[in-house]
PDB file of N, CA, C and O in Angstrom:
ATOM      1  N   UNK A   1       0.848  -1.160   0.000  1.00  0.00           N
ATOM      2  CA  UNK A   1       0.000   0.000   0.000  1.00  0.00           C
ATOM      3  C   UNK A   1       0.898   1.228   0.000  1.00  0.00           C
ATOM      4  O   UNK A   1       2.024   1.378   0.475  1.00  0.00           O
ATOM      5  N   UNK A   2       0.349   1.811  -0.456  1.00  0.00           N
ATOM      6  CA  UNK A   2       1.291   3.381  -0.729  1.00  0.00           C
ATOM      7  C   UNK A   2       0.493   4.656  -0.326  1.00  0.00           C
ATOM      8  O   UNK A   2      -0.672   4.741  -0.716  1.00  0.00           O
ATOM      9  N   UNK A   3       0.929   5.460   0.282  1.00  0.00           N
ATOM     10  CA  UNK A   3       0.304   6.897  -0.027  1.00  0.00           C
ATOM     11  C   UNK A   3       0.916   7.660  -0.732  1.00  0.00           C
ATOM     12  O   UNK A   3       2.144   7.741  -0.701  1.00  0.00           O
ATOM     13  N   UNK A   4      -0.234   8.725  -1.901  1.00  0.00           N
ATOM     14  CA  UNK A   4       0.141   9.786  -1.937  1.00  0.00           C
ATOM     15  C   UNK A   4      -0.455  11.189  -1.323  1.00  0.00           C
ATOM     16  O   UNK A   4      -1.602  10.767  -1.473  1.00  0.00           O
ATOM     17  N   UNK A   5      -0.606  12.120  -0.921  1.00  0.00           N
ATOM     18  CA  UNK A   5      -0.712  12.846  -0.004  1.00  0.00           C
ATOM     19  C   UNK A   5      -2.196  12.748   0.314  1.00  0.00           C
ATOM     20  O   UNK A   5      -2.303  12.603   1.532  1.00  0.00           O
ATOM     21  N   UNK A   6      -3.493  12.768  -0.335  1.00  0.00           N
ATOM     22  CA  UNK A   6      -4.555  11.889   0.878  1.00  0.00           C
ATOM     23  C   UNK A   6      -5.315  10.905  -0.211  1.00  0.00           C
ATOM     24  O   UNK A   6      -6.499  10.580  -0.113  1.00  0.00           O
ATOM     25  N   UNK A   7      -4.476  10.515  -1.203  1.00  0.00           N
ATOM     26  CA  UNK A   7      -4.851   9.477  -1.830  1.00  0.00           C
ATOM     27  C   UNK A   7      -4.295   7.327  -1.881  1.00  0.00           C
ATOM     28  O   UNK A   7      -3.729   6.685  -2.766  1.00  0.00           O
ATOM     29  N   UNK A   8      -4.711   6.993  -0.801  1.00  0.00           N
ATOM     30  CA  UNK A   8      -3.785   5.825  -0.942  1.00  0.00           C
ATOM     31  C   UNK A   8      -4.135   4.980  -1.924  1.00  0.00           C
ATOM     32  O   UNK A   8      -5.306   4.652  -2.113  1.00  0.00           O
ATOM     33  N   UNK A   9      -3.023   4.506  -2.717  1.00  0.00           N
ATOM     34  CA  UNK A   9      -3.398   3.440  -4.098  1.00  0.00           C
ATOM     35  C   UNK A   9      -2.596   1.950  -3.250  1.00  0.00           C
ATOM     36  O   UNK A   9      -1.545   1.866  -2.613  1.00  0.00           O
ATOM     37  N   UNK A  10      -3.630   0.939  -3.601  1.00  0.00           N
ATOM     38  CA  UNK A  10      -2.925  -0.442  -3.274  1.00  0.00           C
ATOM     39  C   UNK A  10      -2.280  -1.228  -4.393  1.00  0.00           C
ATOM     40  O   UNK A  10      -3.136  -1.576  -5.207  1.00  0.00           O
ATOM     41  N   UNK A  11      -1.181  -1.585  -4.677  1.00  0.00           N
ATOM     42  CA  UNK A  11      -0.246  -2.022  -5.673  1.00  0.00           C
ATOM     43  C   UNK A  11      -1.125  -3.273  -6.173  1.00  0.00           C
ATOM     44  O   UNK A  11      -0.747  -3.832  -7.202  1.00  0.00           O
ATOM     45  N   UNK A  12      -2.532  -3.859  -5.368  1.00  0.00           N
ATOM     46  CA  UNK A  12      -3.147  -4.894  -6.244  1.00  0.00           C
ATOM     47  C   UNK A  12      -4.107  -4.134  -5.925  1.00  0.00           C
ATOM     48  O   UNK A  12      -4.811  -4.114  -4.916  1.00  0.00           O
ATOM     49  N   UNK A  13      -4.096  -3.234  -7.238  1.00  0.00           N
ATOM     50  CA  UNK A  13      -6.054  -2.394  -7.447  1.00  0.00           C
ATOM     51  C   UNK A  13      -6.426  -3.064  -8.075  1.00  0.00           C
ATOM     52  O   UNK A  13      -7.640  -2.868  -8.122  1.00  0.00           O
ATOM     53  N   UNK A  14      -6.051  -4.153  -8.925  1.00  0.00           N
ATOM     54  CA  UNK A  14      -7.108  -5.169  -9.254  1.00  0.00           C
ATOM     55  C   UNK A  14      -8.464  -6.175  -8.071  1.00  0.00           C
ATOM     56  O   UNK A  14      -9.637  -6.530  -8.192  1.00  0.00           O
ATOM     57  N   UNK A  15      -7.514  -6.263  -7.138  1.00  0.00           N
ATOM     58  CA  UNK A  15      -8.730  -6.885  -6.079  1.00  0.00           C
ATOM     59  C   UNK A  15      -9.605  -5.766  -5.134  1.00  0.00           C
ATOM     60  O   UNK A  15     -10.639  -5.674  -4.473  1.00  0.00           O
ATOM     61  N   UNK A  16      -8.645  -5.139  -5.484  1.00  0.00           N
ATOM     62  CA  UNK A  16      -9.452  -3.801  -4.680  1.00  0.00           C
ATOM     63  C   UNK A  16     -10.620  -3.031  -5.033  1.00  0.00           C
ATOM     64  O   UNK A  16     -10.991  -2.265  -4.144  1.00  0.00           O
ATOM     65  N   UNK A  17     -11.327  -3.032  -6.145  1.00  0.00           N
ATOM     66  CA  UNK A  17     -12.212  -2.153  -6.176  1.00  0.00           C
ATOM     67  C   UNK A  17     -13.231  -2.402  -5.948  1.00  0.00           C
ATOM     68  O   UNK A  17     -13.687  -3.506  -6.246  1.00  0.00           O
ATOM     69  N   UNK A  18     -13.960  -1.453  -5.330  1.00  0.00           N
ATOM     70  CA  UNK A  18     -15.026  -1.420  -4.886  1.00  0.00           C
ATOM     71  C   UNK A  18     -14.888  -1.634  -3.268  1.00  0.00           C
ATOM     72  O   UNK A  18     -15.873  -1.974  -2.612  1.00  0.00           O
ATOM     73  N   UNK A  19     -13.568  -1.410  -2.642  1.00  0.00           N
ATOM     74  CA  UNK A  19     -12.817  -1.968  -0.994  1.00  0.00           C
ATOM     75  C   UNK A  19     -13.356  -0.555  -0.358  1.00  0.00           C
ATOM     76  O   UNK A  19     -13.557   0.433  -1.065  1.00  0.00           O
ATOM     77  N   UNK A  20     -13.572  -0.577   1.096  1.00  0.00           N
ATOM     78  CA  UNK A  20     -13.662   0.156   1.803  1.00  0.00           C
ATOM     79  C   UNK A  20     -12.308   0.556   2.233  1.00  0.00           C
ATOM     80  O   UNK A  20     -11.634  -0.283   2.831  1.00  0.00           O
ATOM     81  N   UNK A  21     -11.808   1.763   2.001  1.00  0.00           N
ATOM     82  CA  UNK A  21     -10.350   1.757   2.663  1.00  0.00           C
ATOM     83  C   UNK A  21     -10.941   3.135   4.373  1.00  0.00           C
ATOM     84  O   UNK A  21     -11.746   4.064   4.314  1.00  0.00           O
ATOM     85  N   UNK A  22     -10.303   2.760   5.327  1.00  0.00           N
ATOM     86  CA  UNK A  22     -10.421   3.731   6.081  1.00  0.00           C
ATOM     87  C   UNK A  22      -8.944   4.626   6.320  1.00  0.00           C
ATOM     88  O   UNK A  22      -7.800   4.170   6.325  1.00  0.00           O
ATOM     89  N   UNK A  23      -9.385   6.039   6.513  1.00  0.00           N
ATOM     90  CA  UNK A  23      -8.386   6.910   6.627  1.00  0.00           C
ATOM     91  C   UNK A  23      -8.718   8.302   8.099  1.00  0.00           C
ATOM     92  O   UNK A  23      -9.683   9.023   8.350  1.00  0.00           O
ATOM     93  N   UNK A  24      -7.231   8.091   8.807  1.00  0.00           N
ATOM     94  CA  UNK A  24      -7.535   8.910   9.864  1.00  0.00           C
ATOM     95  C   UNK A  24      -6.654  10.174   9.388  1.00  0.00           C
ATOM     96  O   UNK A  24      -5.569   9.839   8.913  1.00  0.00           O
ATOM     97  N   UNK A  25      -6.889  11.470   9.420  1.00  0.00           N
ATOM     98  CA  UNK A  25      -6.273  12.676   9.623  1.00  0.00           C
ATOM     99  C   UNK A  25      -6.594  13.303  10.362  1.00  0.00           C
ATOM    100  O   UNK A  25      -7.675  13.889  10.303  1.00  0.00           O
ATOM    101  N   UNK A  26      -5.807  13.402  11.284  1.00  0.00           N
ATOM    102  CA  UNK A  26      -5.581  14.724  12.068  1.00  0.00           C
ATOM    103  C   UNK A  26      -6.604  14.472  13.797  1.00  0.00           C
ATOM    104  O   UNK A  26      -6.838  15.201  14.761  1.00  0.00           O
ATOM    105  N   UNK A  27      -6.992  12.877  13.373  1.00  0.00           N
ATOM    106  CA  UNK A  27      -7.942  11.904  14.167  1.00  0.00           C
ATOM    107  C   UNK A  27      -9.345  11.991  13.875  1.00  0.00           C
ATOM    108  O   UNK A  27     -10.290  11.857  14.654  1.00  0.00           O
ATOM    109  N   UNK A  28      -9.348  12.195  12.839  1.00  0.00           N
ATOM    110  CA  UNK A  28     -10.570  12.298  12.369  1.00  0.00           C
ATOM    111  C   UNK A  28     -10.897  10.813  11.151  1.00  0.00           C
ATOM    112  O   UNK A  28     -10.078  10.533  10.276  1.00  0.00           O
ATOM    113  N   UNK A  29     -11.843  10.249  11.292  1.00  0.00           N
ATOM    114  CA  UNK A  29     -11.539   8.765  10.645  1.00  0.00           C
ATOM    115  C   UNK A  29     -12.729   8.619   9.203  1.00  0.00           C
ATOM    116  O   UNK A  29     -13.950   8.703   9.331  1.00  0.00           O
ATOM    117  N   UNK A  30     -12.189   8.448   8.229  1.00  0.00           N
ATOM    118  CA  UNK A  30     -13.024   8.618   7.195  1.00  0.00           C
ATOM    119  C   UNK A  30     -13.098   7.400   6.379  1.00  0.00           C
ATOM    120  O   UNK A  30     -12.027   6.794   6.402  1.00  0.00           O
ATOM    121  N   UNK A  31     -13.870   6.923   5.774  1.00  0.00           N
ATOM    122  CA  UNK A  31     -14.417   5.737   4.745  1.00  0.00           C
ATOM    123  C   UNK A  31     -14.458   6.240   3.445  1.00  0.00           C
ATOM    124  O   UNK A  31     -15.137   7.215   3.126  1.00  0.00           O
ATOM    125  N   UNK A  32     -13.688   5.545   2.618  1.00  0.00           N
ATOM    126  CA  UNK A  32     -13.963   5.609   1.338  1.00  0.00           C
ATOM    127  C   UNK A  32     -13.668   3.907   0.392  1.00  0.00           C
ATOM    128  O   UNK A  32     -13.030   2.904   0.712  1.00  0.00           O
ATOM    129  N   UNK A  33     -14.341   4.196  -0.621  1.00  0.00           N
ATOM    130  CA  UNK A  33     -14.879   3.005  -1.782  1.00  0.00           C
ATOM    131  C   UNK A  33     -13.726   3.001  -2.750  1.00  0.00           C
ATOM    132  O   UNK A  33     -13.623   3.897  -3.589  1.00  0.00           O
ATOM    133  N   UNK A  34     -12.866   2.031  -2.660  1.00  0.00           N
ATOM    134  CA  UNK A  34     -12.099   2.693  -3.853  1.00  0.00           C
ATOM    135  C   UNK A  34     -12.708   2.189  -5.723  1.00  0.00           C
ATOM    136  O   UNK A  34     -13.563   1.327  -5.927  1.00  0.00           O
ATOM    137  N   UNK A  35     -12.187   2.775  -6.532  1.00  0.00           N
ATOM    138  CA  UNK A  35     -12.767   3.924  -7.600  1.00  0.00           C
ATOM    139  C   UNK A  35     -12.351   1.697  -8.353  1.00  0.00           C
ATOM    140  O   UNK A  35     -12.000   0.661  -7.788  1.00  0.00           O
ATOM    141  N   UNK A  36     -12.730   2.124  -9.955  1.00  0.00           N
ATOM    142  CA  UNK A  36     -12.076   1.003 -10.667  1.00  0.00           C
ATOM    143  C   UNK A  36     -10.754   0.906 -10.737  1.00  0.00           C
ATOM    144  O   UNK A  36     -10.418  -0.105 -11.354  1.00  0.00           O
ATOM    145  N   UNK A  37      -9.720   1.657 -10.288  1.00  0.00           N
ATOM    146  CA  UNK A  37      -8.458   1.435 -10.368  1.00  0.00           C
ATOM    147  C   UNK A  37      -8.193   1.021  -8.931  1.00  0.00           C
ATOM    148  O   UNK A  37      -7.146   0.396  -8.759  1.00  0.00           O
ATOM    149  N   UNK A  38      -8.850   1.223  -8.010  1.00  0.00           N
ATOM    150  CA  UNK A  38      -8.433   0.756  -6.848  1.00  0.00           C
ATOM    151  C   UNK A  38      -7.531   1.853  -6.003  1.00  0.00           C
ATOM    152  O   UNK A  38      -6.491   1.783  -5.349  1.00  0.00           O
ATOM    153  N   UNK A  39      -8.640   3.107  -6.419  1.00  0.00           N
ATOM    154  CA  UNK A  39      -7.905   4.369  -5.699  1.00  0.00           C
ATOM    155  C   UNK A  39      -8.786   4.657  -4.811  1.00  0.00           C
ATOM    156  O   UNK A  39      -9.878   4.371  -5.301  1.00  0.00           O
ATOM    157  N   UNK A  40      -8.956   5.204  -3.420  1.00  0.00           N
ATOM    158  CA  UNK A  40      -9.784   5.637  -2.509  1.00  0.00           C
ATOM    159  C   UNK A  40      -8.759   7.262  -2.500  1.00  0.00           C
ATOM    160  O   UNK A  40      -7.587   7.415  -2.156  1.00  0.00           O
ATOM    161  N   UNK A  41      -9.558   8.075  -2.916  1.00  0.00           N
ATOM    162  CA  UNK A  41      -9.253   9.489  -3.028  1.00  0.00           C
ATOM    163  C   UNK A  41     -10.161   9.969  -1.947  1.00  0.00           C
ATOM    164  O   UNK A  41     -11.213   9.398  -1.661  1.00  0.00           O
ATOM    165  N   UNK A  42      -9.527  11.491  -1.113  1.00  0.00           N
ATOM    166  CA  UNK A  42     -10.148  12.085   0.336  1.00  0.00           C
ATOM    167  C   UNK A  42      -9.600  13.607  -0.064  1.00  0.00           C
ATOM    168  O   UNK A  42      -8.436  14.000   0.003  1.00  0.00           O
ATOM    169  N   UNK A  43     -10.964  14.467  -0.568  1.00  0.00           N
ATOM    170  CA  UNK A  43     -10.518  16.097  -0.649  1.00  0.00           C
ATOM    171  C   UNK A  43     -10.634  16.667   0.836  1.00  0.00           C
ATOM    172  O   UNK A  43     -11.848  16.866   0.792  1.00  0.00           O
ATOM    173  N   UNK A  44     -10.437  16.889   1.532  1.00  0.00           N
ATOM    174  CA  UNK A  44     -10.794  18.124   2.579  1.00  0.00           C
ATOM    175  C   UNK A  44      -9.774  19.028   2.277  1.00  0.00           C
ATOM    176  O   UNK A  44      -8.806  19.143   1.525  1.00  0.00           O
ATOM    177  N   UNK A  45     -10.669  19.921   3.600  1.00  0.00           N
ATOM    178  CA  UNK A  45      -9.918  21.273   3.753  1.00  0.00           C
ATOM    179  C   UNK A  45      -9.339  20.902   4.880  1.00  0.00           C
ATOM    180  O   UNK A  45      -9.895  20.248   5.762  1.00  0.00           O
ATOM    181  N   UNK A  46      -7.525  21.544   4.905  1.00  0.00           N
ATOM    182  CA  UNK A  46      -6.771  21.611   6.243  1.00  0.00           C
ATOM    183  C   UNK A  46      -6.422  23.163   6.341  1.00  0.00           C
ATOM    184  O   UNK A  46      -6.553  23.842   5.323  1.00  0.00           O
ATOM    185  N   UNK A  47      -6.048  23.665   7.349  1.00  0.00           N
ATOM    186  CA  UNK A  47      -4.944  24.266   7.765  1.00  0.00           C
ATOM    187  C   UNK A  47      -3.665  24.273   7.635  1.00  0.00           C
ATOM    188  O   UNK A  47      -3.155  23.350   8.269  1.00  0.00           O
ATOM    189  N   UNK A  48      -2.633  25.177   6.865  1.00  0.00           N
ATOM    190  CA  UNK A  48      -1.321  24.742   6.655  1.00  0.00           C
ATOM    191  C   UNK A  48      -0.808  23.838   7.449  1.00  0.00           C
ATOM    192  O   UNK A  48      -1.315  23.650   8.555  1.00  0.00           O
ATOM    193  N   UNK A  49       0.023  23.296   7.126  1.00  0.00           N
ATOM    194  CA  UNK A  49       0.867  22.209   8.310  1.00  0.00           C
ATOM    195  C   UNK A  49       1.087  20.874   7.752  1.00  0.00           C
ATOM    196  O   UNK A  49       0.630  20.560   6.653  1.00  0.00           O
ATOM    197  N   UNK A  50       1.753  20.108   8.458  1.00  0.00           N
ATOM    198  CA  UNK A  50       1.653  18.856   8.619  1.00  0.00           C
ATOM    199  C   UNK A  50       0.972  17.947   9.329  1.00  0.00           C
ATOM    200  O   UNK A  50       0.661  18.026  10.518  1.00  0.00           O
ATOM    201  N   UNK A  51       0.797  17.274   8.741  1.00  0.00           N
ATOM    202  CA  UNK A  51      -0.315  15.778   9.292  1.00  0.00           C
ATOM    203  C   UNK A  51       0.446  14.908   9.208  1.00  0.00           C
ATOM    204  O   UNK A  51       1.540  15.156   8.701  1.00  0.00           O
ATOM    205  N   UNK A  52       0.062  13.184   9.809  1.00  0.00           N
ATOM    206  CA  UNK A  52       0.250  12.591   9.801  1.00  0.00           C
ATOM    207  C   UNK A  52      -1.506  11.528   9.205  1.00  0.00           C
ATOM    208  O   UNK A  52      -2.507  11.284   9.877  1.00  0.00           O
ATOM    209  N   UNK A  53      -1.256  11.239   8.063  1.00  0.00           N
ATOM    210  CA  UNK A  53      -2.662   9.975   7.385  1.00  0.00           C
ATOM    211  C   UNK A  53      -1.880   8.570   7.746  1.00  0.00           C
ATOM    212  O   UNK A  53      -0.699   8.233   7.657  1.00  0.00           O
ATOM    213  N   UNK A  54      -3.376   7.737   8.307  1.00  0.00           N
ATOM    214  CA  UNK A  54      -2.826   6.526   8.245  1.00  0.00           C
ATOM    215  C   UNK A  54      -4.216   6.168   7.294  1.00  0.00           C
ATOM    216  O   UNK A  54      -5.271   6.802   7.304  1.00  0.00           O
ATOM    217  N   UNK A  55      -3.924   5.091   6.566  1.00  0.00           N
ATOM    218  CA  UNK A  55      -4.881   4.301   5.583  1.00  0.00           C
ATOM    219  C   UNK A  55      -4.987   2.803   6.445  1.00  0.00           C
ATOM    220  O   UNK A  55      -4.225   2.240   7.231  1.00  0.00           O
ATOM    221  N   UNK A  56      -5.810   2.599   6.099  1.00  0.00           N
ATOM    222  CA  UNK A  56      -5.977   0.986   6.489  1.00  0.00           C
ATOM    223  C   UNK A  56      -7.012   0.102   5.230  1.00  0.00           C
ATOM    224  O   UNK A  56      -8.038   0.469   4.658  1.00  0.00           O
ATOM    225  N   UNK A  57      -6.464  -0.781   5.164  1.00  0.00           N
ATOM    226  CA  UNK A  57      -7.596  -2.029   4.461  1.00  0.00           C
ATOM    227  C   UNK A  57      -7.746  -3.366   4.830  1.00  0.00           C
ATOM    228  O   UNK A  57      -7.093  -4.074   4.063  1.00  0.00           O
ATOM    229  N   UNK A  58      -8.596  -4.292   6.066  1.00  0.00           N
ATOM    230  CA  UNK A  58      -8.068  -5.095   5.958  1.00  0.00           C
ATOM    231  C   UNK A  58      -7.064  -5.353   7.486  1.00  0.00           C
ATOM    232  O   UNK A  58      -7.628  -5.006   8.524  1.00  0.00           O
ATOM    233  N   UNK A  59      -5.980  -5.796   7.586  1.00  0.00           N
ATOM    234  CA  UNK A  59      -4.805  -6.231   8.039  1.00  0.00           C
ATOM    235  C   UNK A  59      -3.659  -5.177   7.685  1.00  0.00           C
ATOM    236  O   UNK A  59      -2.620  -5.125   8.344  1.00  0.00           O
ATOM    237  N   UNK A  60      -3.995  -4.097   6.286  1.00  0.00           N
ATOM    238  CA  UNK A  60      -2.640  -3.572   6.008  1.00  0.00           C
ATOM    239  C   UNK A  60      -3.111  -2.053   6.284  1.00  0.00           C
ATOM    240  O   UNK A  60      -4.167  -1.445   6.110  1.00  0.00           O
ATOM    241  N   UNK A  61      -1.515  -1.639   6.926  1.00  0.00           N
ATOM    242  CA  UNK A  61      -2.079  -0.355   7.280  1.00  0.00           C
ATOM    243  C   UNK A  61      -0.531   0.258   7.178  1.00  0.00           C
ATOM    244  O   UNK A  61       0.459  -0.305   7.646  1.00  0.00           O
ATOM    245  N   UNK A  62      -0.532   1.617   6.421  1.00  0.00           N
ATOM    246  CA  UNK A  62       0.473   2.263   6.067  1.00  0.00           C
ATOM    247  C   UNK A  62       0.339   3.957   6.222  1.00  0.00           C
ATOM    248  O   UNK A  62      -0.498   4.677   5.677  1.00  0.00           O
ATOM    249  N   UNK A  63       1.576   4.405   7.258  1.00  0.00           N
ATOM    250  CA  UNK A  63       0.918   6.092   6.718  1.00  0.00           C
ATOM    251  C   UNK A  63       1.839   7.278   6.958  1.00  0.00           C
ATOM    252  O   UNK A  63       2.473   7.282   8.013  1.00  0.00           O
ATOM    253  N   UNK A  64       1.978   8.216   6.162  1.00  0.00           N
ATOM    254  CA  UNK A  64       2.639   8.848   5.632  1.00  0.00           C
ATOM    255  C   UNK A  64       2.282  10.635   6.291  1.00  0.00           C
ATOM    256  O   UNK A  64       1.110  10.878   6.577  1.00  0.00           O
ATOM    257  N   UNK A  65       3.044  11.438   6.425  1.00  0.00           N
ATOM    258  CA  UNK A  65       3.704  12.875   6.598  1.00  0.00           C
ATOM    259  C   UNK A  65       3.061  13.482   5.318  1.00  0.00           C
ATOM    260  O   UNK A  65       3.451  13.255   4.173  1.00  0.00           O
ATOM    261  N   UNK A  66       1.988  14.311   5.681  1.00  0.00           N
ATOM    262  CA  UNK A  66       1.456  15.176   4.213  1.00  0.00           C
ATOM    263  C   UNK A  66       1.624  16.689   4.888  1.00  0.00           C
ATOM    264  O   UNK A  66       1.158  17.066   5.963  1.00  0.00           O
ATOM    265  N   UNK A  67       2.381  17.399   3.994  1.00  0.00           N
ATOM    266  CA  UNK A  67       2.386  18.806   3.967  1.00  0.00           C
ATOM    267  C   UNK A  67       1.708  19.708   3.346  1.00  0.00           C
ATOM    268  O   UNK A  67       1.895  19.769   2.131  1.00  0.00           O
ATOM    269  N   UNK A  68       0.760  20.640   3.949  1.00  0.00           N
ATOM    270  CA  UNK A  68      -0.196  21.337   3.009  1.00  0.00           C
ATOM    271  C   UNK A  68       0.292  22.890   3.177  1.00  0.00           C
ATOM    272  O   UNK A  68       0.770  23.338   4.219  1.00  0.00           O
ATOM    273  N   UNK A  69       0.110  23.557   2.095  1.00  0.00           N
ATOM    274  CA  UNK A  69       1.399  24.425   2.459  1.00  0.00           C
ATOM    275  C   UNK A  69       0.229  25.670   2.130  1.00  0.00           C
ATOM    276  O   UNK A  69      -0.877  25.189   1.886  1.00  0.00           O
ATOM    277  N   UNK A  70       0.273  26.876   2.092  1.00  0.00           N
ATOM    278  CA  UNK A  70      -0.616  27.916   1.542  1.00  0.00           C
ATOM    279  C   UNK A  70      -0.707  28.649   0.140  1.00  0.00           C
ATOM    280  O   UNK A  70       0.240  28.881  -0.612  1.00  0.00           O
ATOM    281  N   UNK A  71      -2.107  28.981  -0.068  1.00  0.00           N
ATOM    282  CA  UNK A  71      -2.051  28.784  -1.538  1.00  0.00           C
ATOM    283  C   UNK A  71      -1.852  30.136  -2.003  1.00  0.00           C
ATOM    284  O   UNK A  71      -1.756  30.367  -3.208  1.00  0.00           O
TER     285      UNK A  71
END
């Protein structure tokens, strides 16, 4: 599993679609479906800064340092 900044893609999006992936930012815990490629994409709004996202699916859970910077 991989993140990119609040999109996690799973390296087998073939079994994945249509997966519930869950995602926490900032402790806030969100559900998403992932797409036919086996992407679960998450728009919000932050506050500059850094976060810490964890993704989960399952047993696998991976998560990554996202910087949102000002626009």
């Amino acid at each position: 599993m991989n993140v990119n900044g609040v999109s996690p893609t799973f390296e087998s999006s073939s079994s994945l679609k249509g997966e519930t992936v869950t995602m926490n930012v900032n402790g806030v815990l969100y559900s998403k479906i992932t797409n036919a490629n086996g992407i679960a994409s998450l728009n919000i709004d932050l506050l500059p800064g850094k976060y810490i996202i964890t993704a989960s699916h399952g047993t696998a859970v991976t998560s990554n340092i996202i910087s949102v910077k000002e626009n």
